[in-house]
C-alpha positions in Angstrom: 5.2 91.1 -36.6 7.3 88.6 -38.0 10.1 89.1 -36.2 7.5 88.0 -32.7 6.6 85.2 -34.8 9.9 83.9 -35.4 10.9 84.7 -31.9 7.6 82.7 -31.0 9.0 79.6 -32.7 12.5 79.9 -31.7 10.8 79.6 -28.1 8.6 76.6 -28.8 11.8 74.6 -30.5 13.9 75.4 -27.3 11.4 73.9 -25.0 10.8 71.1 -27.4 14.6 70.0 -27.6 14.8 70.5 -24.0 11.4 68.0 -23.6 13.0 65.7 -26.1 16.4 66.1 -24.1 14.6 65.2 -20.6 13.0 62.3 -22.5 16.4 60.4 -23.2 17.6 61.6 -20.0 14.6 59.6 -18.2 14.9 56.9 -20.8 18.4 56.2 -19.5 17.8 56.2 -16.2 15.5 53.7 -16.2 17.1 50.4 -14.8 17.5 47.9 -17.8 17.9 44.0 -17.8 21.3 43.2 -19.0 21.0 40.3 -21.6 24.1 38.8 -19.8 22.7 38.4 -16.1 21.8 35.1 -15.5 18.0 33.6 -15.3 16.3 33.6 -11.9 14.0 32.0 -10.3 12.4 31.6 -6.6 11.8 28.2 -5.3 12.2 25.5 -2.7 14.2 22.3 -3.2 11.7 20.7 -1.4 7.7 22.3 -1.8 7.4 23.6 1.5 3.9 22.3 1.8 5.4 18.7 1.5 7.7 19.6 4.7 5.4 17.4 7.1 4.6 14.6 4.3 8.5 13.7 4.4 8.3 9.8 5.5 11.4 8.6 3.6 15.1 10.2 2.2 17.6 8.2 0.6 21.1 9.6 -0.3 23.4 8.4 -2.7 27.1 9.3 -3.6 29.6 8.1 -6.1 32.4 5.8 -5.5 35.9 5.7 -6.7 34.9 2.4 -8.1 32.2 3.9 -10.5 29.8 2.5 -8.2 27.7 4.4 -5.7 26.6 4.3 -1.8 23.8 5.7 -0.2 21.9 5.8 2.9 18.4 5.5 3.6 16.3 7.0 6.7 12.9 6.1 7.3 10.2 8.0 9.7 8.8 5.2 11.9 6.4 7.3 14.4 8.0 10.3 16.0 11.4 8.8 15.2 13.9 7.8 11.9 15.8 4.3 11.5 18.5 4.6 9.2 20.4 1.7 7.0 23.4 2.2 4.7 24.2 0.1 1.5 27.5 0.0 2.7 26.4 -2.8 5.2 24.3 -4.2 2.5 21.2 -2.3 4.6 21.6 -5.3 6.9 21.5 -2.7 9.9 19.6 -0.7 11.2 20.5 1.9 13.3 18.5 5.0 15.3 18.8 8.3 13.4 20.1 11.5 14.3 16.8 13.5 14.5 18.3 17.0 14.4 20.0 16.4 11.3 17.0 14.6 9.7 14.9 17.1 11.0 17.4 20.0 9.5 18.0 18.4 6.3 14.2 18.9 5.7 14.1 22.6 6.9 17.0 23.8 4.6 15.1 21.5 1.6 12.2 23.3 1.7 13.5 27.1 2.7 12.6 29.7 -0.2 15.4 31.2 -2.1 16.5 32.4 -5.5 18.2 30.3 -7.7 20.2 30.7 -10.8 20.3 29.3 -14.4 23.4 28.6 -15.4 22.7 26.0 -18.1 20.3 24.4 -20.2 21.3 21.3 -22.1 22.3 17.4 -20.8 25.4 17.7 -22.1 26.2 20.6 -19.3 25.8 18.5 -16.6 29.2 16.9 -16.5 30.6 20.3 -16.7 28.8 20.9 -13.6 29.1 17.4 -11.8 24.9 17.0 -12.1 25.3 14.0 -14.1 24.4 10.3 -12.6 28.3 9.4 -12.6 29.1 12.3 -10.2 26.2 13.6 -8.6 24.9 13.2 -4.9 21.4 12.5 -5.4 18.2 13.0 -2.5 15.2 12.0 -2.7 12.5 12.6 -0.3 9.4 10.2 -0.3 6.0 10.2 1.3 4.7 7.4 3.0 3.4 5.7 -0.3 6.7 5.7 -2.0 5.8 8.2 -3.7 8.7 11.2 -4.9 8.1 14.3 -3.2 11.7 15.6 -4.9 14.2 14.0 -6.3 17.6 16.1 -6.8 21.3 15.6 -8.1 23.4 18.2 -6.7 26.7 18.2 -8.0 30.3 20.6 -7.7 29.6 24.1 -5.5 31.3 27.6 -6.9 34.2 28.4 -5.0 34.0 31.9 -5.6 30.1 32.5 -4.8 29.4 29.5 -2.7 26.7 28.4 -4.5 25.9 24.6 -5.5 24.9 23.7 -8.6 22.1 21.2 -9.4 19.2 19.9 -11.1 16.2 18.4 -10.8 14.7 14.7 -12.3 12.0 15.9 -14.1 13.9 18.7 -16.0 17.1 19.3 -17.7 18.4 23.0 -16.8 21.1 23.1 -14.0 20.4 25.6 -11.2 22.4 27.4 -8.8 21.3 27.6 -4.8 22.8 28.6 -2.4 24.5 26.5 -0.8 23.0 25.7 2.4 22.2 21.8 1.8 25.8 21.0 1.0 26.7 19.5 5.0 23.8 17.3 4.2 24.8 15.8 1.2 26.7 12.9 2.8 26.5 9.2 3.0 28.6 8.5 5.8 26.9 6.7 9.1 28.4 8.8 11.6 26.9 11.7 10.2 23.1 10.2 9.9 23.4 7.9 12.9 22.8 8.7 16.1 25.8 9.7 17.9 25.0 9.1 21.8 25.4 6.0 24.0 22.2 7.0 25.1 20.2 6.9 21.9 17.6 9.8 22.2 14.8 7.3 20.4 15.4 5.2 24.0 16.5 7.8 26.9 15.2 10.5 29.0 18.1 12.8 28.5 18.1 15.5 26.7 20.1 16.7 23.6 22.3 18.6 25.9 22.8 15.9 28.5 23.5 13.3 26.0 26.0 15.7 24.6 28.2 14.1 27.5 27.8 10.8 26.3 29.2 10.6 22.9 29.7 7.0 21.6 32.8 8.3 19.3 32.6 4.8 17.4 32.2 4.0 13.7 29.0 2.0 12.4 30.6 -1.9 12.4 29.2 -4.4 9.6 31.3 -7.5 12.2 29.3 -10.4 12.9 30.7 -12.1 16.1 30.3 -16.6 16.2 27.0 -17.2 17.8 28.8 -19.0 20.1 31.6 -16.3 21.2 30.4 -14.6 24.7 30.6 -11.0 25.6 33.3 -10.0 27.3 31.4 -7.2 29.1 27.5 -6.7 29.7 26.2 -3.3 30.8 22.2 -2.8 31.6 20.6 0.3 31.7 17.1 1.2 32.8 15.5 4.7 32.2 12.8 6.6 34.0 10.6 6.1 31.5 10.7 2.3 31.5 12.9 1.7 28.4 15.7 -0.3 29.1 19.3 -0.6 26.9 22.0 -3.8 27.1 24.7 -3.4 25.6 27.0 -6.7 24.7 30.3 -5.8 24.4 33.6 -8.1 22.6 37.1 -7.2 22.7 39.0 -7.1 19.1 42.5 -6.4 19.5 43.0 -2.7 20.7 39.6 -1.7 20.2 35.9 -3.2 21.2 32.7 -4.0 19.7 29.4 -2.5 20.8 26.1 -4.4 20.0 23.2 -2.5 22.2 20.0 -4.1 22.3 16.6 -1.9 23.3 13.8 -2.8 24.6 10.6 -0.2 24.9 8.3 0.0 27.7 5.3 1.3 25.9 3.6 -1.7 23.8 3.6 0.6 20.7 7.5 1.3 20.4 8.2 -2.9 21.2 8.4 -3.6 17.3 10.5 -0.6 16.3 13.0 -1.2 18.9 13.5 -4.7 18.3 14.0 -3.7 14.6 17.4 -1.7 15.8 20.4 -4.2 15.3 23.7 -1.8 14.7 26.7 -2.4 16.1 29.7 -0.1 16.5 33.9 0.2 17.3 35.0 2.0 20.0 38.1 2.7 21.6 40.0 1.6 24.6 39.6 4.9 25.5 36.1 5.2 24.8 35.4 1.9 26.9 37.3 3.1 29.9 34.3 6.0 29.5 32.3 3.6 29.0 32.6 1.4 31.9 32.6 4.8 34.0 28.8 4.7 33.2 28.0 1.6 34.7 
């Protein structure tokens, strides 16, 4: 009899090792957060539901000088006018609406972001501060800050681009993505055709034909100096485009002047005063079109 009992309990200890066995088995199995891996989080740099409230972005970027530069592009109707401290804002020139348009899509797209530090005196470390950042800022119509961001050096190995935001201190990690559009140079922002799509009837891909290859000009020509050349165009849907033009050494000066058929565009148009370089091989093109 007690040999069954002892067998008995020999039996129920070998099943309860083996329970306890499967127990740490399962226990290490189970996926675990490694204390190292870096805090995550999902968001937009822009709240998706203040995609369509966008009236207003202004970029800024640092100088060598320890001063900074930016640009600032305004919705006026279906369009954007842009003006550049550069110029002193004095211009204002017709924006490129697919790269407005795609700066706000990529602001507001959902993805996961990581933490990589937590304290003010980080953000040198990772080019966030005020000194070194690129900063955007999108507005609503009031003025009011929809987002305001410094985004500062991007992670060679993973791509991804370090910033932060104004109303917090932690520096993030996204990925990426809104780095072509943190840029303060005209040629990017400006419209790029001869043709400006806020005035013409072509199309994106027609007007691809019709670069105007110049630089945004700050030059000022004598009220008194005339135009060497004078092109006129008139499009189908009434708007018409002038475009004086001065000669300056090897290359020329562009100063278009538009003028909108429909009553409610007359004001915006009128408000476009840019003028841009081209060369002697754009103005042979030029001419062509005339």
């Amino acid at each position: 009899m007690m040999k069954k009992v002892k067998t008995k309990n020999g039996i129920l200890w070998f099943y309860l090792i083996d329970a306890v066995l499967l127990v740490v088995l399962f226990l290490a199995l189970i996926p675990f957060k490694d204390k190292n891996s870096p805090e995550q989080k999902t968001t937009a740099l822009l709240n998706p539901n203040y995609k369509e409230k966008v009236a207003a972005v202004k970029i800024s970027t640092p100088l060598e000088n320890g001063k900074r530069t930016s640009v600032t592009i305004v919705k006026r109707g279906d369009f954007f006018l842009g003006t550049d401290s550069a110029t002193e804002n004095k211009f204002i020139w017709p924006a490129d609406l697919q790269s407005v348009v795609n700066l706000i899509e990529t602001a507001s797209e959902i993805q996961t972001i990581n933490k990589v530090a937590d304290s003010v005196t980080s953000w040198k470390n990772f080019n966030v501060d005020e000194k070194k950042s690129t900063q955007v800022i999108f507005y609503d119509e009031k003025g009011i800050e929809l987002s305001n961001l410094f985004f500062g050096s991007t992670n060679a190995l993973n791509g991804k681009t370090a910033f932060r935001t104004s109303a917090e201190q932690t520096v993030w990690e996204g990925n990426g993505t809104i780095e072509p559009y943190l840029t303060t140079k005209v040629s990017f922002w400006a419209d790029c055709f001869i043709y400006p799509q806020i005035v013409s009837t072509y199309s994106r891909k027609e007007s691809e034909s019709l670069l105007r290859r110049g630089e945004i000009s700050n030059l000022i020509p004598p009220e008194d100096l005339k135009p060497d050349f004078v092109f006129k165009k008139e499009f189908e849907n009434g708007n018409t485009a002038v475009y004086r033009i001065y000669s300056k050494e090897n290359d020329y000066i562009v100063i278009p002047e538009f003028k909108a058929y429909d009553s409610k565009y007359k004001e915006l148009f009128s408000s476009i005063n840019y003028r841009y370089s081209i060369s002697s091989w754009t103005f042979s093109k030029f001419q062509e079109l005339f």
